[in-house]
N, C-alpha and C positions, 0 to 999 in steps of 0.2 A: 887201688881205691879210687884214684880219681879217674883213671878210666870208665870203673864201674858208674860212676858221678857222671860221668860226659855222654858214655850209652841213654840211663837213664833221663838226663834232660832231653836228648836228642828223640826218644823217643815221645815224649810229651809234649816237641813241639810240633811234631809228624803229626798225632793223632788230633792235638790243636788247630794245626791246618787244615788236614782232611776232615775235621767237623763243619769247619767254618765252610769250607768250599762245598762240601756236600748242602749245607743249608743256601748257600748262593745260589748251588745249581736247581733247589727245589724250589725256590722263590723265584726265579727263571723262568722255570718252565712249565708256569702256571697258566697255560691256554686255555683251560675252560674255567666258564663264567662258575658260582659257588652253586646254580640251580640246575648244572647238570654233574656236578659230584656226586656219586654214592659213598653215604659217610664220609671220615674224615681221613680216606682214600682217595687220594683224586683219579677218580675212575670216568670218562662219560660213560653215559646210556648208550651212547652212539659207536662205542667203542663196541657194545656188545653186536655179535651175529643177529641180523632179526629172523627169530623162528615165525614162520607160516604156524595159524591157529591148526589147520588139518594135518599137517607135518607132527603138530604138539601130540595132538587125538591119534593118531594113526601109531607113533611109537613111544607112549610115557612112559617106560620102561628107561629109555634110553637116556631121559632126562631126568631120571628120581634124583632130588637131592641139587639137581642145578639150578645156575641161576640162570635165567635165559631171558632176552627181549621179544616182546612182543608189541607190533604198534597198530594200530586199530582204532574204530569210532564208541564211544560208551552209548549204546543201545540203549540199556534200563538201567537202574542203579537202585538199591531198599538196603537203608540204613538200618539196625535194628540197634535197642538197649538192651545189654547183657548185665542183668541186675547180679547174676552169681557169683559172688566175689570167689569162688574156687576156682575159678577157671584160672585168675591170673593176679587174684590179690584185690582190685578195686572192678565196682560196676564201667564200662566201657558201651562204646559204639564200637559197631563190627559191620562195614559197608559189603554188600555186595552187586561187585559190576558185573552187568552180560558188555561181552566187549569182542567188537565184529570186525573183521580184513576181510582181503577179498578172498579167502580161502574158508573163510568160518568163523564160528562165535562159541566163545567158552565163558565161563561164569568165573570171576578172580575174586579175591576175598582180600579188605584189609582189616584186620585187625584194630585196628585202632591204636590208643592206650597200650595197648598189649600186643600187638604186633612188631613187623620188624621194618616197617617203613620210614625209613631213617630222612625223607627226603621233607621240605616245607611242603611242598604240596600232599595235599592227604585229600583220601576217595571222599566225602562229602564234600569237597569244596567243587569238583566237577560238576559237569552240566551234558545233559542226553544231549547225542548229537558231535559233542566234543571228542577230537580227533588227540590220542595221547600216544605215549611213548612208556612202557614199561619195562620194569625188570623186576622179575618175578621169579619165585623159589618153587619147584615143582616138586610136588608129593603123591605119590600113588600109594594110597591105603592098602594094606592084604589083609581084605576082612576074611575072617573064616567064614565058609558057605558058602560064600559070593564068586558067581561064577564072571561077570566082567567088572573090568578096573575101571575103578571113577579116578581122576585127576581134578588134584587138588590147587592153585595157583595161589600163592600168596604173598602180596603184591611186597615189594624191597624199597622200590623207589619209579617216584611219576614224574614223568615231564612230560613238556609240549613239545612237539617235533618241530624238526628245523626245516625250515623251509627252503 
């Protein structure tokens, strides 16, 4: 019995320790600022591979369902208001960027309200001209009938690139 009693503390103080230490080491090794985290992951954007806009276009197959970076200048931008509360429960803005590298220009979508950009920066606050840093969720439609794939980008999280 009191063995059984000495196992059991001993291991409560193990699992005690190893929380405490695991929480030291994640508050350590907190090297990026809170505007380059995705979510409440501390992920940078810069961590991600940067995909080429033409590389995206050329195989979206290959990236359905990913999350990938791309970095690039915001060309044009047209916010709209989405009055239909079906789509996602409340009326929303739905930004869409044309957004240029040196390989090409694709058209990215945020959702707004109802999208999945988790970051403080959100697409109406940008400005044409302005050089950004994305992480973007890639979707290719199979519409029936449709003989080529459209690519759908929709935007996870914005930042400004590091210089």
């Amino acid at each position: 019995m009191t063995a059984l009693l000495i196992r059991i503390h001993l291991r409560t103080v193990i699992l005690i320790l190893s929380g405490v230490i695991g929480l030291h080491a994640a508050l350590a090794s907190d090297e990026f600022t809170p505007s380059s985290q995705v979510s409440s992951v501390r992920i940078s954007v810069a961590s991600y591979e940067r995909i080429p806009i033409n590389t995206l276009l050329a195989r979206p197959d290959y990236y359905q369902m990913r999350d990938i970076r791309i970095t690039g200048t915001v060309l044009a931008m047209q916010t709209e208001t989405i009055t239909n509360r079906m789509i996602c429960g409340l009326a929303h803005e739905r930004t869409t960027l044309t957004v240029e590298d040196d390989s090409g220009q694709m058209e990215i979508l945020d959702q707004g309200a109802c999208g999945k950009n988790v970051g403080a920066l959100k697409a109406p606050m940008l400005k044409t001209g302005q050089r950004i840093d994305l992480l973007v969720q890639i979707m290719v439609p199979n519409s029936v009938g449709s003989s080529g794939s459209s690519v759908e980008a929709t935007i996870r999280y914005i930042d400004l690139p590091r210089d």
